[in-house]
N, CA, C and O atoms as a GROMACS GRO file, in nm:
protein
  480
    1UNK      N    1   0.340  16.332   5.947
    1UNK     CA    2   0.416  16.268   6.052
    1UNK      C    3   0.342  16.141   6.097
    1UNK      O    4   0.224  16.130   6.131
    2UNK      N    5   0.438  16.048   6.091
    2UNK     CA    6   0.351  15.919   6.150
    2UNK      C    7   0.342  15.888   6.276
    2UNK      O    8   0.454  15.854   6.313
    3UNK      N    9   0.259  15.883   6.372
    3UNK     CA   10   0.242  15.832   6.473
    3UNK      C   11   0.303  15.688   6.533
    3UNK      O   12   0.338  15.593   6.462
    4UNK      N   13   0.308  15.692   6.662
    4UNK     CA   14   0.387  15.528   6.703
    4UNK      C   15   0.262  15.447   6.715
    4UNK      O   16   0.276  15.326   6.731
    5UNK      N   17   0.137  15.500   6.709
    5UNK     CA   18   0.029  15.396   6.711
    5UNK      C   19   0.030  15.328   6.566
    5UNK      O   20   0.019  15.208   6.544
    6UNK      N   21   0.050  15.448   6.453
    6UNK     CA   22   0.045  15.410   6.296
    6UNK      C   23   0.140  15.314   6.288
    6UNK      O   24   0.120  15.214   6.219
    7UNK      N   25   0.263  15.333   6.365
    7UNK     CA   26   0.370  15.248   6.321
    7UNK      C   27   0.335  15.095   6.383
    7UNK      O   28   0.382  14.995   6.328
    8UNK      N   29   0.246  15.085   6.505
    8UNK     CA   30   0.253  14.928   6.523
    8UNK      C   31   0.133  14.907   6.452
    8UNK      O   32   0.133  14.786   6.427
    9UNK      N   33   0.011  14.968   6.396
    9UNK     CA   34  -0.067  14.878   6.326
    9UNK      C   35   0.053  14.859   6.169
    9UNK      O   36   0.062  14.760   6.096
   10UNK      N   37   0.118  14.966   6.160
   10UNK     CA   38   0.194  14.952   6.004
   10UNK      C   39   0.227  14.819   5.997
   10UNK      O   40   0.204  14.739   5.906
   11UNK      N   41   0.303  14.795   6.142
   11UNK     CA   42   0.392  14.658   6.212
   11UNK      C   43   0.294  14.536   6.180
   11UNK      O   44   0.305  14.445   6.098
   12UNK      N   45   0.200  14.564   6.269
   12UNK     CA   46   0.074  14.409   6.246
   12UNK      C   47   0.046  14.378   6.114
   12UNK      O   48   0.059  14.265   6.066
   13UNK      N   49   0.010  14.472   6.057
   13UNK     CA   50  -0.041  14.467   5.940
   13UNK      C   51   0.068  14.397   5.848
   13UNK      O   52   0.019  14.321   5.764
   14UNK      N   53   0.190  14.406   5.850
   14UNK     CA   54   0.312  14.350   5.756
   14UNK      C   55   0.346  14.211   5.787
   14UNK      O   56   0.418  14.131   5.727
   15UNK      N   57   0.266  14.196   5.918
   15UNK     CA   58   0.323  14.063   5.950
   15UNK      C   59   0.226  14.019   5.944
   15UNK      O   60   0.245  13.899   5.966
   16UNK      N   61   0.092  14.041   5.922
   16UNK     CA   62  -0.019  13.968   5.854
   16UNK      C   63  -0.005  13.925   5.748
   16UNK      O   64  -0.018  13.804   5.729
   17UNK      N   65   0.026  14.013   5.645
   17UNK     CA   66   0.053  13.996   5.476
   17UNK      C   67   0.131  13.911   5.475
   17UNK      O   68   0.112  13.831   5.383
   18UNK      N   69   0.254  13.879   5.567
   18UNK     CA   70   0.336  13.764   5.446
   18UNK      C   71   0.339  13.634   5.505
   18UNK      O   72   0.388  13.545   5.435
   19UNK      N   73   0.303  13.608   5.603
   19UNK     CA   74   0.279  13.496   5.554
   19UNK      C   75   0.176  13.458   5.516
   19UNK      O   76   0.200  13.342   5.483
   20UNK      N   77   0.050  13.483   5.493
   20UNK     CA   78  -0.046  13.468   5.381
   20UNK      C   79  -0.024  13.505   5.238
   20UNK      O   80  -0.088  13.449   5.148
   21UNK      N   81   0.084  13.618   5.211
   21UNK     CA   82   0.147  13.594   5.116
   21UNK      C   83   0.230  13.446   5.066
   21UNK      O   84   0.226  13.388   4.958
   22UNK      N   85   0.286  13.421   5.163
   22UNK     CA   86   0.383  13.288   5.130
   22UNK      C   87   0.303  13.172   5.127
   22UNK      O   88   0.341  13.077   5.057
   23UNK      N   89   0.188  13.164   5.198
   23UNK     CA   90   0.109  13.050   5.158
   23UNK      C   91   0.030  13.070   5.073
   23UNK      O   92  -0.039  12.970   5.050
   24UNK      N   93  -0.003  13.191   4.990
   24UNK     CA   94  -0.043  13.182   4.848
   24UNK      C   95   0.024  13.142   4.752
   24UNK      O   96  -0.019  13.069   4.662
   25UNK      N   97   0.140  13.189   4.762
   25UNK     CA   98   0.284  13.186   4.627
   25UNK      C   99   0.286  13.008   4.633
   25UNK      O  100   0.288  12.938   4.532
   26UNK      N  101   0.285  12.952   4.784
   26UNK     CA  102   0.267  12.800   4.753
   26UNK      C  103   0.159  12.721   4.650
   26UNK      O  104   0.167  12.628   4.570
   27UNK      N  105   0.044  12.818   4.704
   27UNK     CA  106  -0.094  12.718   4.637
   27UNK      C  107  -0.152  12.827   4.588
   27UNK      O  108  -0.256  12.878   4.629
   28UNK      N  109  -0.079  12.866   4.490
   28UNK     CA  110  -0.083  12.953   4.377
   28UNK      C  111  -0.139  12.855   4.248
   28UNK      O  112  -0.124  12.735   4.228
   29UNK      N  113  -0.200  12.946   4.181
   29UNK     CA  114  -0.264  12.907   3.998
   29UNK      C  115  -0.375  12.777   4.068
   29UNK      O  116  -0.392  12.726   4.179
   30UNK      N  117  -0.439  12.760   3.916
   30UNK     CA  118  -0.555  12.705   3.880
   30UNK      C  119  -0.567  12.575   3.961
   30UNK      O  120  -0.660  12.533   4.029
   31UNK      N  121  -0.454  12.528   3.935
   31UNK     CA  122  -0.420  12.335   3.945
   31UNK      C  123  -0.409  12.262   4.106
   31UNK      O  124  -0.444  12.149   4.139
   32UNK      N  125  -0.344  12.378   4.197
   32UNK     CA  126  -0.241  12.299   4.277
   32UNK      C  127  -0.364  12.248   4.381
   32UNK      O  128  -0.368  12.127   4.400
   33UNK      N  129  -0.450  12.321   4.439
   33UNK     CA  130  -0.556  12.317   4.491
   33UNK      C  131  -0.651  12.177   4.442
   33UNK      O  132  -0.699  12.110   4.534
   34UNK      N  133  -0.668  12.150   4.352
   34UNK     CA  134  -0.765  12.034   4.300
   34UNK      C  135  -0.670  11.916   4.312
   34UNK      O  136  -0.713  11.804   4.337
   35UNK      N  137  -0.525  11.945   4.293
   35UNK     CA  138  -0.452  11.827   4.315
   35UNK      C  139  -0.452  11.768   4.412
   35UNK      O  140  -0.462  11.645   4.409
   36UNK      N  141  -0.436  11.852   4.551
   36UNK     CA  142  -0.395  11.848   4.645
   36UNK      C  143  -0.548  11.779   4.723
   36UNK      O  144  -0.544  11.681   4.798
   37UNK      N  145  -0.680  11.853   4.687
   37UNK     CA  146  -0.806  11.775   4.708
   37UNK      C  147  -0.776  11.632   4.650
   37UNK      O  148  -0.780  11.532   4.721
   38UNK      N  149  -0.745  11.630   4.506
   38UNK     CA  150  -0.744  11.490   4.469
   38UNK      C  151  -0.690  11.361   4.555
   38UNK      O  152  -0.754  11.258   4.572
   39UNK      N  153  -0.561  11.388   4.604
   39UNK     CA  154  -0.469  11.295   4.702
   39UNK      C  155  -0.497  11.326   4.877
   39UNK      O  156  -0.436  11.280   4.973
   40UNK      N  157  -0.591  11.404   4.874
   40UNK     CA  158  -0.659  11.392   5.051
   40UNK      C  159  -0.742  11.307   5.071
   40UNK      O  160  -0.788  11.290   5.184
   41UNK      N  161  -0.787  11.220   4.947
   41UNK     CA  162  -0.882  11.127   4.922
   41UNK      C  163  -0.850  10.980   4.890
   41UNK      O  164  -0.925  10.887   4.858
   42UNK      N  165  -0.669  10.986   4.913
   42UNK     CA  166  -0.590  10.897   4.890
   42UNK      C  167  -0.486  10.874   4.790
   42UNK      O  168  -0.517  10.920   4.680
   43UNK      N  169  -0.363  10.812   4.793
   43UNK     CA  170  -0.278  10.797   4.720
   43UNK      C  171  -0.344  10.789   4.563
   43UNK      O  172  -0.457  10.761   4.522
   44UNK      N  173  -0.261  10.814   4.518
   44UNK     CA  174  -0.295  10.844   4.319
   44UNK      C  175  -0.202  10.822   4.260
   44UNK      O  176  -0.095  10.846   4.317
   45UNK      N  177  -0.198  10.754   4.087
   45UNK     CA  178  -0.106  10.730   4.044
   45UNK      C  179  -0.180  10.913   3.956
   45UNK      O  180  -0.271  10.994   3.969
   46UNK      N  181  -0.044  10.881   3.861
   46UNK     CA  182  -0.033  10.979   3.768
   46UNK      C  183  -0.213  11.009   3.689
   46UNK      O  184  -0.296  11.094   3.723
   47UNK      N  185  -0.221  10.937   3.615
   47UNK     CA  186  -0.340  10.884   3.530
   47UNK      C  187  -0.446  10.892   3.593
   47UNK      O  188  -0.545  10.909   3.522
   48UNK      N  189  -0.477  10.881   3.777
   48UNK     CA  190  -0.601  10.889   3.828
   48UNK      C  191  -0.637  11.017   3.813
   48UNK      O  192  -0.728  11.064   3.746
   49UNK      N  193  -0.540  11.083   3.897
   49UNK     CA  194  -0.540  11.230   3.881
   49UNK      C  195  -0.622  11.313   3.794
   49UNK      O  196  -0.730  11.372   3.791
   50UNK      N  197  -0.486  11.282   3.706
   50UNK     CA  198  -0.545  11.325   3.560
   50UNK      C  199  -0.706  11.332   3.525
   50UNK      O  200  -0.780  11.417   3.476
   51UNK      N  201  -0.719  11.202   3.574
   51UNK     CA  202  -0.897  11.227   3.531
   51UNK      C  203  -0.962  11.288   3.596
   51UNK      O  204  -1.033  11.381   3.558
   52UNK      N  205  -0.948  11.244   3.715
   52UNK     CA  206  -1.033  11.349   3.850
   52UNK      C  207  -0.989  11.515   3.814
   52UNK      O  208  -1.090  11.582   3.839
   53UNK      N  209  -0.932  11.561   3.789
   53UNK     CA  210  -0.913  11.699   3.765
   53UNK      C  211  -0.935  11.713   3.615
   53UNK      O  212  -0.841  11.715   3.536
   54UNK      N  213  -1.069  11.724   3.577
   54UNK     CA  214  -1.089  11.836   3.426
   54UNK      C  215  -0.990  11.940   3.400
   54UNK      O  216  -0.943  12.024   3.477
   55UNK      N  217  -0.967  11.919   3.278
   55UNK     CA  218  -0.899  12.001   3.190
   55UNK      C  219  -0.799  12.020   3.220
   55UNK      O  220  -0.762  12.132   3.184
   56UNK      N  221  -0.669  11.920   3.318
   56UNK     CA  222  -0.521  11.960   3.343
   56UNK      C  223  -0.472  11.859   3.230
   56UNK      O  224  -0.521  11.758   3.180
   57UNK      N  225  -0.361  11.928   3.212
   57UNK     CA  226  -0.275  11.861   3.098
   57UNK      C  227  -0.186  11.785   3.173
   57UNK      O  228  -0.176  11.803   3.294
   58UNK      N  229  -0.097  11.672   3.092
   58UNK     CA  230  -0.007  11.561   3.135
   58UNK      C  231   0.128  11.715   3.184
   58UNK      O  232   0.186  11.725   3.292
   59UNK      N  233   0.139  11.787   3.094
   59UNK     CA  234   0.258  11.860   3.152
   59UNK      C  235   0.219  11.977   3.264
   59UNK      O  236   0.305  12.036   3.329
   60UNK      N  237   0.101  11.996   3.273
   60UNK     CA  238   0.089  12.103   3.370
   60UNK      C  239   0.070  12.030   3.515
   60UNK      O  240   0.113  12.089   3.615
   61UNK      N  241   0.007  11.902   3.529
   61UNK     CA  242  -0.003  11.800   3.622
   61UNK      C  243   0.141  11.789   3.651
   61UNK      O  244   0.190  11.857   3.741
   62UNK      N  245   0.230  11.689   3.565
   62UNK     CA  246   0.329  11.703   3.619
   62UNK      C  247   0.463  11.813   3.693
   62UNK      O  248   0.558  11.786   3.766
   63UNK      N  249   0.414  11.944   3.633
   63UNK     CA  250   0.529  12.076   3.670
   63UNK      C  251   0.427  12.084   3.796
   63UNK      O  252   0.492  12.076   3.900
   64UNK      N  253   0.312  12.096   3.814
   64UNK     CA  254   0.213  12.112   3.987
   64UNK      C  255   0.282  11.998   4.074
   64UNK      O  256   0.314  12.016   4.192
   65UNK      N  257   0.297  11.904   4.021
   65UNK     CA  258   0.323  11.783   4.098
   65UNK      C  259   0.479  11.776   4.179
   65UNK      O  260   0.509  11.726   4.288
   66UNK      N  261   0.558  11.845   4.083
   66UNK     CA  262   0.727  11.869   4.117
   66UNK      C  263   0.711  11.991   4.230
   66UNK      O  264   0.782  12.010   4.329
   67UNK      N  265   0.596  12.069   4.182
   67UNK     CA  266   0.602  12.222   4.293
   67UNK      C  267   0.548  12.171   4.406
   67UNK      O  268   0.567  12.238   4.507
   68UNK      N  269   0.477  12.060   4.418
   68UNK     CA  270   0.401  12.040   4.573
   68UNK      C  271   0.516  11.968   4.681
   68UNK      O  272   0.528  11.969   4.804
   69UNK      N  273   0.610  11.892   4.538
   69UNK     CA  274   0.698  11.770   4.569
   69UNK      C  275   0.828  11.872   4.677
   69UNK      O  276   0.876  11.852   4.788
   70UNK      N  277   0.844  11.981   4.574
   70UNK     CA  278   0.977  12.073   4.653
   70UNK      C  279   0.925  12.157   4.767
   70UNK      O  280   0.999  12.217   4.844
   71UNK      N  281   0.760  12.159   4.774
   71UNK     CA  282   0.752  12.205   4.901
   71UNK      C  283   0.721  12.134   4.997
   71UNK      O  284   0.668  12.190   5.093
   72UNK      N  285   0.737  12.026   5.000
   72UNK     CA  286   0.709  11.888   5.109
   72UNK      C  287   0.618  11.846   5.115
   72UNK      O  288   0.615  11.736   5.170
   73UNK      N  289   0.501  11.898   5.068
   73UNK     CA  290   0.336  11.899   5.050
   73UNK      C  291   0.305  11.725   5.000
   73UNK      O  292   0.238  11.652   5.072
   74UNK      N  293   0.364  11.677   4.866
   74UNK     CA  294   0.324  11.574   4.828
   74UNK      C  295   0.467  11.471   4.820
   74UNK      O  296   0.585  11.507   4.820
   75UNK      N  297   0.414  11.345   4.813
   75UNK     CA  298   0.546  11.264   4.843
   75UNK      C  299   0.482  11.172   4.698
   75UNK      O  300   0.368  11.139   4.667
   76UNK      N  301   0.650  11.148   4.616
   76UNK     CA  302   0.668  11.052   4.480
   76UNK      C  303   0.708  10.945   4.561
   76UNK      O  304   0.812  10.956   4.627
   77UNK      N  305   0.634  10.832   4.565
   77UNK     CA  306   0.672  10.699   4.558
   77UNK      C  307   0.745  10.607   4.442
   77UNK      O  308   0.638  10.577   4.388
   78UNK      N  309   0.810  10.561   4.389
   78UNK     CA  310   0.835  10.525   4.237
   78UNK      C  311   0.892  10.306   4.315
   78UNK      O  312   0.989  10.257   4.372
   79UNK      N  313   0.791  10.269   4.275
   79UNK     CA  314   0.786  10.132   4.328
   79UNK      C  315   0.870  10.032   4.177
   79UNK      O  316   0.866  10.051   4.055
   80UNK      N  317   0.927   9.943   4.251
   80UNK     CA  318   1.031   9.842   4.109
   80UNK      C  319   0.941   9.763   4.087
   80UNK      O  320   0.949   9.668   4.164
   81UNK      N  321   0.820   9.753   3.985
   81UNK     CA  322   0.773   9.678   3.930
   81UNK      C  323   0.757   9.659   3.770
   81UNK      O  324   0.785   9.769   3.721
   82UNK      N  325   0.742   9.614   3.720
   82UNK     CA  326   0.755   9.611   3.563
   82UNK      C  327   0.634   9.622   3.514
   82UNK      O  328   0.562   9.524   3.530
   83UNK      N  329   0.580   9.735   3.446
   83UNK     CA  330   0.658   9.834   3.420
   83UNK      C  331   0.686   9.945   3.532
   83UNK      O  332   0.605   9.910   3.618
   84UNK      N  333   0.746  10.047   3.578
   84UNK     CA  334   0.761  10.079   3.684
   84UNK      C  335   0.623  10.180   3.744
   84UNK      O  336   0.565  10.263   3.675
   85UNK      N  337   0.598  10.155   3.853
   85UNK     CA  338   0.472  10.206   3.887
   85UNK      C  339   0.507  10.338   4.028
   85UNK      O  340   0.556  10.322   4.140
   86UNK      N  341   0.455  10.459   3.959
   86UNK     CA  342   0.434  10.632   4.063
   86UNK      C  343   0.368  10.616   4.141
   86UNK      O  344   0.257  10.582   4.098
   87UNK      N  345   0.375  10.623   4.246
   87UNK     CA  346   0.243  10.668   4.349
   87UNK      C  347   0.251  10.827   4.394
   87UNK      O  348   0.367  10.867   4.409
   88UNK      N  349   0.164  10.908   4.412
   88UNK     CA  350   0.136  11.053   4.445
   88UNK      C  351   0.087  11.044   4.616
   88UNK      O  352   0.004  10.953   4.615
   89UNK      N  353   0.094  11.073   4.702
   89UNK     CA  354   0.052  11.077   4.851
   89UNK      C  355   0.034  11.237   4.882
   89UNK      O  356   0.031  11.332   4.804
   90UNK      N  357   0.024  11.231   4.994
   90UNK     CA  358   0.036  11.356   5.091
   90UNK      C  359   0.070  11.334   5.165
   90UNK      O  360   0.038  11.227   5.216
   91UNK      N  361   0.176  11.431   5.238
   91UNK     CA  362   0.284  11.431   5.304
   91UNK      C  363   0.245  11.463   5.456
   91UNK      O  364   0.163  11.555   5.452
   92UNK      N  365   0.268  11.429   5.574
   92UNK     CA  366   0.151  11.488   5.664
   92UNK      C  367   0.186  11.624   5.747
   92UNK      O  368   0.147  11.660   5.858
   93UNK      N  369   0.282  11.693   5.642
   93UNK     CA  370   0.305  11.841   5.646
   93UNK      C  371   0.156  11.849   5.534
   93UNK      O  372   0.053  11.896   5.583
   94UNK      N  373   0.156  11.809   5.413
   94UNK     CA  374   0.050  11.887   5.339
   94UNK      C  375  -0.099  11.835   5.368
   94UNK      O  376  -0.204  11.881   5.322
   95UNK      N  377  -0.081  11.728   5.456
   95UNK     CA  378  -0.214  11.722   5.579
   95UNK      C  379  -0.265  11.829   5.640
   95UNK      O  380  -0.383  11.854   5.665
   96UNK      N  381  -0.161  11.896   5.663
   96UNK     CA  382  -0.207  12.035   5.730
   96UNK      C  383  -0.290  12.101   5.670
   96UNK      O  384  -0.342  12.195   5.732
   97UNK      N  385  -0.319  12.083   5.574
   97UNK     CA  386  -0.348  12.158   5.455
   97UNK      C  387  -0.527  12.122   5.450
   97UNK      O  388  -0.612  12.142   5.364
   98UNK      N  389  -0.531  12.071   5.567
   98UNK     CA  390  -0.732  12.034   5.581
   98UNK      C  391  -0.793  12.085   5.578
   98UNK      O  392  -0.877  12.091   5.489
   99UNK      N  393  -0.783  12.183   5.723
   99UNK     CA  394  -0.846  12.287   5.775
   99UNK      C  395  -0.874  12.393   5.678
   99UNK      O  396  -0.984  12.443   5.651
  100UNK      N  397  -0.726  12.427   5.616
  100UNK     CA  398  -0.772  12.540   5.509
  100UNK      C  399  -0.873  12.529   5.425
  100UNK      O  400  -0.957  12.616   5.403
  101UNK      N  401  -0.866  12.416   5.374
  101UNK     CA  402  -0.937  12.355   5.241
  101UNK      C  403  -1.061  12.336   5.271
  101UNK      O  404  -1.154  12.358   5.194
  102UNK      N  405  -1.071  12.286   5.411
  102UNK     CA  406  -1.217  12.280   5.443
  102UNK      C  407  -1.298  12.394   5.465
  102UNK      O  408  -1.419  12.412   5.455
  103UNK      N  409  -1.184  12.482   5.505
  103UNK     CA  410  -1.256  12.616   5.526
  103UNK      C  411  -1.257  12.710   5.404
  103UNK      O  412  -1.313  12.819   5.408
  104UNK      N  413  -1.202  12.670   5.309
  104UNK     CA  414  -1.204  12.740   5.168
  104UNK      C  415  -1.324  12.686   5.068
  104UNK      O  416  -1.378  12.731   4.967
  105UNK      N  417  -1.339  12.568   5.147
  105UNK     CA  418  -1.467  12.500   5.054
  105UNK      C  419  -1.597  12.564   5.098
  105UNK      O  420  -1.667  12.627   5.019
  106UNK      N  421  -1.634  12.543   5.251
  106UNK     CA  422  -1.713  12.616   5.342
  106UNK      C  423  -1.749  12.731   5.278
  106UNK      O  424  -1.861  12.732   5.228
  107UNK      N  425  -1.659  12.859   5.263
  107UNK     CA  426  -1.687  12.977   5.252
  107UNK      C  427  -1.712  12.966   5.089
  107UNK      O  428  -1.800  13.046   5.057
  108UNK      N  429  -1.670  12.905   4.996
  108UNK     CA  430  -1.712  12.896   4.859
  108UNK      C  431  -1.841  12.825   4.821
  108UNK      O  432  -1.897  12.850   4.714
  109UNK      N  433  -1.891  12.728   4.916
  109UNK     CA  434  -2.027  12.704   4.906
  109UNK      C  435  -2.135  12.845   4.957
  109UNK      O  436  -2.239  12.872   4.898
  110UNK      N  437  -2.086  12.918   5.070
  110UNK     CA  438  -2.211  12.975   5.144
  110UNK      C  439  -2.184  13.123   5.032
  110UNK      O  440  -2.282  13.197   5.024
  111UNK      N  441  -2.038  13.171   4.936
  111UNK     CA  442  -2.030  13.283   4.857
  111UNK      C  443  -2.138  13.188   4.719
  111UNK      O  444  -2.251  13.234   4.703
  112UNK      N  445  -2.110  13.106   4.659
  112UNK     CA  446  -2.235  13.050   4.549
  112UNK      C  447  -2.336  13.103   4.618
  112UNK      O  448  -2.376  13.215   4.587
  113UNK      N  449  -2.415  13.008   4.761
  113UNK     CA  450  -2.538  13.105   4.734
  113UNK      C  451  -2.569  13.212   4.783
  113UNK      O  452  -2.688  13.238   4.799
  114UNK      N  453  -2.470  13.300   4.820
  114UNK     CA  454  -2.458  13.449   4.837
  114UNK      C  455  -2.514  13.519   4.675
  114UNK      O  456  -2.614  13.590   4.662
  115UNK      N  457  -2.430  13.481   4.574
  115UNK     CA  458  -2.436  13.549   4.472
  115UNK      C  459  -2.534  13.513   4.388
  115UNK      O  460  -2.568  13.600   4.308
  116UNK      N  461  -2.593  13.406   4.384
  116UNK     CA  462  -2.703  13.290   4.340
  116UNK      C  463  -2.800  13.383   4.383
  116UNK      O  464  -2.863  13.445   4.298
  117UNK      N  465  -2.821  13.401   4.504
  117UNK     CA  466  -2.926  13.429   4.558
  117UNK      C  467  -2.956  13.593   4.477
  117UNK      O  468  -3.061  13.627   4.422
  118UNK      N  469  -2.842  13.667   4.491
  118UNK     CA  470  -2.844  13.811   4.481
  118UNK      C  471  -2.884  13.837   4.314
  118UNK      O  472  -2.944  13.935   4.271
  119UNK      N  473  -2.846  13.749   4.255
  119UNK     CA  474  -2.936  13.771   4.122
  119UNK      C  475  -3.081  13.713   4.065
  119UNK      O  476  -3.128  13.702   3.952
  120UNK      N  477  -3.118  13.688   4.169
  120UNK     CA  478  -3.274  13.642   4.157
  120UNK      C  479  -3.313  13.764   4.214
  120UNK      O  480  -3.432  13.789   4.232
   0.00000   0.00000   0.00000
């Protein structure tokens, strides 16, 4: 028998999970994360990118780039010049996106020398 105390942590607890669920499913896989560092550092064409991020491909860059695009995160500029020239931005919804990052970097520097340390 479940208790009504069980049932409101059941409660908290479900409404913890999703939306940290939903902001994973956003900045989900390998790529979207380094992209998204890449253009907090300023507008980017296609090709800068590309370099600043090791080992992404022209098609996996671009399918990350459409997923940041449909979640408002990054903004396509496409300027009329000959030949025609992309710009990549951030959107200052995916501005929001600082804090996390800073705090995801934070805790991934002090886990390196957590684990660094633990095998010496």
């Amino acid at each position: 028998m479940i208790k009504k105390k069980e049932l409101k942590t059941y409660s908290e607890c479900t409404k913890a999970i999703l939306p940290v669920r939903d902001a994973l499913d956003i900045l989900s896989g390998k790529w979207k994360l380094p992209i998204i560092i890449s253009l907090s550092f300023g507008n980017k064409r296609f090709g800068e990118m590309k370099k600043e991020i090791p080992g992404i491909t022209d098609r996996m860059l671009s399918k990350e780039l459409r997923d940041l695009e449909v979640n408002l995160l990054v903004k396509r500029t496409v300027y009329d010049t000959m030949p025609v020239t992309v710009e990549y931005s951030m959107t200052n919804y995916g501005k929001s996106l600082e804090n996390l990052i800073d705090a995801l970097r934070d805790w991934g520097i002090l886990h390196r020398k957590h684990i660094i340390a633990k095998g010496k």
